[in-house]
N, C-alpha and C positions, 0 to 999 in steps of 0.2 A: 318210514316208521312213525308213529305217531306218540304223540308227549309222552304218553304211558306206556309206552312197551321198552322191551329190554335186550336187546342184540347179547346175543348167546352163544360164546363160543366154547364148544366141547374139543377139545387138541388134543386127540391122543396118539398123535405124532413126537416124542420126545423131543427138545430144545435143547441148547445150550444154555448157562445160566447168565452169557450175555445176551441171547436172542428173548431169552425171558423176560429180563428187567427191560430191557427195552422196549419190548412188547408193553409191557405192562405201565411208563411209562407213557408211550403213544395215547393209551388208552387214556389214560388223565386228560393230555391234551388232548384228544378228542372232543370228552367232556366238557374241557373250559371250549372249546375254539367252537364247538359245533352242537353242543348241548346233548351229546350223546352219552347214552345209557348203556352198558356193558357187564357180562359178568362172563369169565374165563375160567374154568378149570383147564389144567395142565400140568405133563411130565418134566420130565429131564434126562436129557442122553445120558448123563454120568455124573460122579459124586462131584460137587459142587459146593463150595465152600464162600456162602455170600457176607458179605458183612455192612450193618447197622449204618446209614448215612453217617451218623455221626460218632462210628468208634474210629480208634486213632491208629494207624497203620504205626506200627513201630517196625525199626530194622531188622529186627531179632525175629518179629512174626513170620520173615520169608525163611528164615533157617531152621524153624520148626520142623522137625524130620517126620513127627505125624501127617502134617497139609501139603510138604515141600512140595509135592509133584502134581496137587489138586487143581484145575483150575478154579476161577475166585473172584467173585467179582461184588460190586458195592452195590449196596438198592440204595432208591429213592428213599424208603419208611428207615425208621430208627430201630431201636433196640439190638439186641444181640448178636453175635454170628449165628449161621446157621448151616447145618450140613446139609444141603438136599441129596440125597439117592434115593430109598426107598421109600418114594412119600407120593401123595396127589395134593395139588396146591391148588388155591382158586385166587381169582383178584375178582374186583368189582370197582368200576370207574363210575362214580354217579356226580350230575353234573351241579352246580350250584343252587338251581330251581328244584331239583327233588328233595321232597321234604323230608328224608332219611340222612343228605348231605348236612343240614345243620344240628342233627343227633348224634356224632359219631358212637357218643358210647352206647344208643340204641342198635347201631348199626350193628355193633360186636355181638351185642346179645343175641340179636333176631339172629343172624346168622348161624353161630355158633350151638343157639340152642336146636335150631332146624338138624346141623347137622347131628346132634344130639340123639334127636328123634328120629332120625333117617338111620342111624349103626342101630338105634337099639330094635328097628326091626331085623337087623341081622344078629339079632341075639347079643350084640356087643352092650354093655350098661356104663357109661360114660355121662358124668355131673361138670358143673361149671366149677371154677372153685371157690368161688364166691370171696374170699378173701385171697392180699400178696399176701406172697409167700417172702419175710422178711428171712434176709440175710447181709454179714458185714459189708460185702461190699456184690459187685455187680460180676458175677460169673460171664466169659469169653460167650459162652456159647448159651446162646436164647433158651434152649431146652433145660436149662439147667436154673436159669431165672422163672421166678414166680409172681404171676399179674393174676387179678380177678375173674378176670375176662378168659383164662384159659382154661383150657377141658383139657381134664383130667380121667385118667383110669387108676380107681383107688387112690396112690399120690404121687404117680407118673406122668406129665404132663403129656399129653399126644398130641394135641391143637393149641398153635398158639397162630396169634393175627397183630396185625402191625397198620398205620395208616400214614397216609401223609395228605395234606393238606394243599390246594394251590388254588387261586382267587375264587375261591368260596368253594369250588368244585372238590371231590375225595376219593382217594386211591385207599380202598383198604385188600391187600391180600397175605395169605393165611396158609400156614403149611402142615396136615396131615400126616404123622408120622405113620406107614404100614408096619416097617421093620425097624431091628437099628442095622447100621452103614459099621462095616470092618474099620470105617476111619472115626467113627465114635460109636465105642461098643456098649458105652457106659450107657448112654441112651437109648429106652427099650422104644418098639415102635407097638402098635395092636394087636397082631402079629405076635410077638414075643412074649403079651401077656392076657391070650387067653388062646383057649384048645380050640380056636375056629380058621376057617380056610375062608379066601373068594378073591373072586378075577378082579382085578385094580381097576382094569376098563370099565367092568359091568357097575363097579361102585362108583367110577368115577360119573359116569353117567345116569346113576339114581341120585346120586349130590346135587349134580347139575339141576332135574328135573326138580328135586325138592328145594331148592335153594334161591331158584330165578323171581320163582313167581314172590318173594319180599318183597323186590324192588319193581315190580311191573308187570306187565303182561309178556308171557316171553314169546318173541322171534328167532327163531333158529336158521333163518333165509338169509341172514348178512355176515356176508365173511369177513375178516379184516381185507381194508379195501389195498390199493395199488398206492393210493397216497399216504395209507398209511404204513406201508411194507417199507415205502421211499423214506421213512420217519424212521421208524426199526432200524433202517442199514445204517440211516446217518448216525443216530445217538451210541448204535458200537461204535462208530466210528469215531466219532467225538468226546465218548464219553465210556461206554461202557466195558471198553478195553484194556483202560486206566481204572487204576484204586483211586487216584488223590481226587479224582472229578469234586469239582463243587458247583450246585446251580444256586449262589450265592446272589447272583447278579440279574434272578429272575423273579418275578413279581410271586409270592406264593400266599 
């Protein structure tokens, strides 16, 4: 691969929402360890209840009888919880030297607004929202919170994106609501608010093509390798199996 291009991975294999963060994840380290460029769209096997690096696990959270039975796991990025089911997510690992890595908040925009333009040729009409959305305190779940940086349909938040940071390198990924999940109904997905149909694959994969080329010239020839599959198993295993994980003790 060379400086400028971008290792492209289209998964429409559904995950677990440990194989995902870990996935995703790896893919940072990539970036720092090996200067590699990366952008992932991808599913999820089932409803999936992640939550924000830095919310606080309370006791009472596991007796919640709406999530009890969800499985659940922490990401890397901050902000909210979030329900994944009916959604397409993307990550993008860019490494310290790419000049989008020291913009994060251009990063939000370019993206965001691409994906923008990419629904509204499927007839969907989706704005940024330009301004947060103030409220007293900080709502459980991400979709219910309101940032700048999120896309909106009317004043339903559908896209929101999240990043994390580590030795100059940038993880930012981003979750596309389609529908809402029976385990948060309250939350509508695109889907639920307007009269249009389409295959999740076939979008997922017009995202990908319109969204790579920000960051670089894209390669679709590089899979995730063997060493970093050996990455993926270890960090569930170390980490993503557990809520209380902290990488408190690593250089970020």
């Amino acid at each position: 691969m060379s400086d400028s291009s971008v290792r492209v991975i289209i998964d429409t294999t559904p995950h677990s929402g440990q194989w995902n963060m870990a996935c995703d994840e790896t893919l940072l380290i990539s970036a720092c360890d090996n200067n590699l460029c990366t952008f992932r769209w991808y599913l999820w096997e089932e409803a999936t209840l992640s939550l924000g690096y830095f919310q606080k696990v309370e006791p009472s959270f596991f007796k919640n009888d709406r999530w009890a039975t969800l499985p659940k796991v922490k990401r890397l990025s901050g902000g909210g919880a979030i329900l994944h089911h009916h959604e397409i997510t993307y990550s993008c690992a860019l490494p310290a030297t790419h000049p989008l890595a020291e913009n994060p908040a251009k990063l939000y925009q370019k993206i965001h607004e691409q994906i923008i333009a990419t629904l509204k040729k499927e007839g969907i009409q989706l704005h940024l929202r330009g301004e947060g959305k103030v409220t007293p305190h900080d709502p459980f779940l991400c979709f219910q919170r309101g940032d700048a940086n999120d896309v909106i349909f009317e004043k339903h938040k559908v896209l929101g994106s999240a990043q994390r940071r580590r030795r100059g390198a940038l993880l930012q990924h981003g979750s596309l609501l389609l529908s809402k999940s029976k385990w948060a109904p309250e939350i509508p997905g695109i889907l639920d608010l307007v009269s249009l149909g389409f295959d999740s694959h076939k979008l997922l994969e017009k995202l990908a093509q319109a969204t790579v080329p920000i960051l670089g010239e894209p390669d679709f020839e590089q899979p995730v390798t063997e060493k970093e599959k050996n990455c993926i198993n270890h960090l569930i295993e170390s980490r993503y199996r557990h809520l209380n994980w902290s990488s408190k003790k690593q250089k970020t």
